[in-house]
C-alpha positions, 0 to 999 in steps of 0.5 A: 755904154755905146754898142758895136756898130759894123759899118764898113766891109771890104774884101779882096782875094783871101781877105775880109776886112770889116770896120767895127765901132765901139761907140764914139771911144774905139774904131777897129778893123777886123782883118780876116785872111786867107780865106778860099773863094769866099766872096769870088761868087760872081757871075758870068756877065760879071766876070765878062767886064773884068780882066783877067783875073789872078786866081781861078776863084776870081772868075765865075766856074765855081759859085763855091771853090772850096766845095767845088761847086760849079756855078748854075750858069755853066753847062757842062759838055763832052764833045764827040771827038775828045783829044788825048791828053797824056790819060788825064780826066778832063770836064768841060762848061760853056757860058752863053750871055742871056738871049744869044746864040751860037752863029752857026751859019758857016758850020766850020767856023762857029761865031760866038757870042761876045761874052761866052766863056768856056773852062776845061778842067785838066784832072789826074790820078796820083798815088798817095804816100798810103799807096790808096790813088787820089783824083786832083785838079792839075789844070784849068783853062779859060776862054772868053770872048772879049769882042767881036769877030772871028779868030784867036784876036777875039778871045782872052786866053788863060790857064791857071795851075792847081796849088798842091793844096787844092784850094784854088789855082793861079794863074800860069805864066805863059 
């Protein structure tokens, strides 16, 4: 009798593929979809080298989407001054690379690390069919640095929609 050897496992969004051998007489693959940000756990230094991915689940906010839990490199802030945003929640995490900073030497026009990302999540409240209210995630925006300099030309810009199921949001045409 052989025995079952895994030899090979590759994944992408929402699939997992894993090669199984029987012995010398039978080779399968195993084909595991739709799974939530399994394996999108990848850090922030990570993420910088990417482009931009299609779901939110692809960058590095959350270490698990499924539970919402956002990833240990992040830092949560509140700026002093929030704007209004049609009575929405909105939570706010700053990424800065390992051994940089801020260049605060003008202190109107702040110079970011190349690297740095910031994420803004867009929360509302809804009424659900039962009359009870729910809190759900309608909107997440993303910037990061990308290079070197100042203005909008140094930074990737993305916004991703929140799917009704909440599970994870994609990334928005604009």
């Amino acid at each position: 009798m052989g025995s079952v050897v895994t030899s090979e496992v590759k994944s992408s969004h929402r699939r997992l593929m894993i090669r199984v051998a029987y012995g010398s007489l039978l080779t399968l693959w195993l084909i595991i979809t739709n799974i939530q940000g399994a394996f999108a756990n990848i850090t922030c230094a990570e993420a910088e080298k990417r482009g931009v991915p299609r779901y939110l689940s692809e960058t590095c906010l959350y270490s698990a989407i499924s539970s919402y839990t956002v990833a240990k490199e992040l830092h949560y802030f509140t700026p002093n001054y929030p704007l209004w945003s049609d009575g929405a929640d909105k939570s706010r995490w700053i990424y800065l690379p390992p051994n940089t900073q801020i260049n605060t030497t003008d202190a109107d026009r702040w110079v970011f690390p190349v690297g740095t990302q910031f994420f803004k999540e867009f929360r509302k409240e809804i009424k659900n069919a039962d009359g009870t209210l729910s809190e759900i995630k309608v909107e997440t925006r993303h910037l990061m640095k990308i290079r070197t300099g100042k203005g909008i030309e140094s930074w990737s810009i993305a916004s991703y929609a929140w799917q009704q199921s909440q599970q994870d949001a994609a990334l928005s045409e604009v």
